[in-house]
C-alpha positions in Angstrom: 32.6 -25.3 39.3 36.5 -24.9 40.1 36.9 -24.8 43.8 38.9 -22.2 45.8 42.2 -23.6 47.5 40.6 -23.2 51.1 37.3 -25.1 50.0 39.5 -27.7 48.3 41.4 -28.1 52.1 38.0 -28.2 54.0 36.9 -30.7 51.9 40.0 -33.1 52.4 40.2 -32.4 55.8 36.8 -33.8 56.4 37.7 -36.6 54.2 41.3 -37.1 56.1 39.4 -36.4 59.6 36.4 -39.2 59.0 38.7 -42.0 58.0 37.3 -43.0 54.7 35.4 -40.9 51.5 32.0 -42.2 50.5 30.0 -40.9 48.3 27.1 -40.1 50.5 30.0 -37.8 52.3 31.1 -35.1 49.5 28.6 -33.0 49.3 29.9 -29.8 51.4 27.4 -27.3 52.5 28.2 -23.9 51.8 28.1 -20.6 53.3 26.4 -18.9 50.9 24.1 -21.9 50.9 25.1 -23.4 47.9 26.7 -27.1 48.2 30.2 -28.1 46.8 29.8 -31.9 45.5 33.6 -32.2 46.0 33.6 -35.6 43.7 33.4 -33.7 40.6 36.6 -31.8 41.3 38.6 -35.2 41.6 40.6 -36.9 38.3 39.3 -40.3 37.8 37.2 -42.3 35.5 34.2 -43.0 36.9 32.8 -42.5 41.2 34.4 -45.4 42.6 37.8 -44.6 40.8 37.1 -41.5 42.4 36.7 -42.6 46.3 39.6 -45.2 45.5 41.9 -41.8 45.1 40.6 -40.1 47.7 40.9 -43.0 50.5 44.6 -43.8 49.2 45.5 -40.3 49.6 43.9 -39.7 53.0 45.4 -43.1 54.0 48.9 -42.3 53.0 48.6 -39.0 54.8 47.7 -40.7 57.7 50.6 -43.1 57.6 52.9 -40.4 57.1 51.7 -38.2 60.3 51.8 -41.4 62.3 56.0 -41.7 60.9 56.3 -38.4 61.8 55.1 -37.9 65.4 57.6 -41.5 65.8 59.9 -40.3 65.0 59.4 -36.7 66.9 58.2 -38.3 69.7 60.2 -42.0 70.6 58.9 -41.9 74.2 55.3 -42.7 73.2 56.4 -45.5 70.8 58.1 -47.0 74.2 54.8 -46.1 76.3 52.1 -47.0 73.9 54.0 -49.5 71.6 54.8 -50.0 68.3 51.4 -50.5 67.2 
C-alpha cells in the first residue's frame, strides 16, 4: 500500500522523535483503524537493511538540526558547551 506524503512524515517523525527505528516500532495505527507497517514502504533488501536506513537517516537529521541551531544560536554553544 503506497503511503500518502503526510503518513510518510508522521511515520518519520516518530522515527526521528524516538531516537532509533525498530521493528517492533513501525506499525502506525490509523485513523480509519487500519495500521500502516511503515517498513514495507522503505528500499532495502531485507528488515535489518531496512532499520540500518532508517536510523542513518534519522541520525543525520539529527546531526544536521544540532549544526543548525549552532550555528543560529552561538550563545548556547558558550553556555552549554560544545558538547
Amino acid at each position: 500500500m503506497k503511503l500518502k506524503l503526510f503518513e510518510t512524515q508522521l511515520c518519520m517523525q516518530h522515527i526521528i522523535r524516538s531516537g532509533h527505528a525498530k521493528q517492533d516500532f513501525l506499525v502506525f495505527k490509523k485513523s480509519d483503524s487500519n495500521h500502516i507497517n511503515f517498513i514495507d514502504e522503505i528500499s532495502g533488501i531485507d528488515v535489518q537493511d531496512k532499520l540500518t536506513r532508517l536510523n542513518v537517516y534519522a541520525h543525520g537529521f539529527i546531526l544536521r538540526l544540532v549544526d543548525c541551531l549552532k550555528a543560529d544560536l552561538p550563545a548556547l554553544v558558550h553556555f552549554f558547551g560544545e558538547d
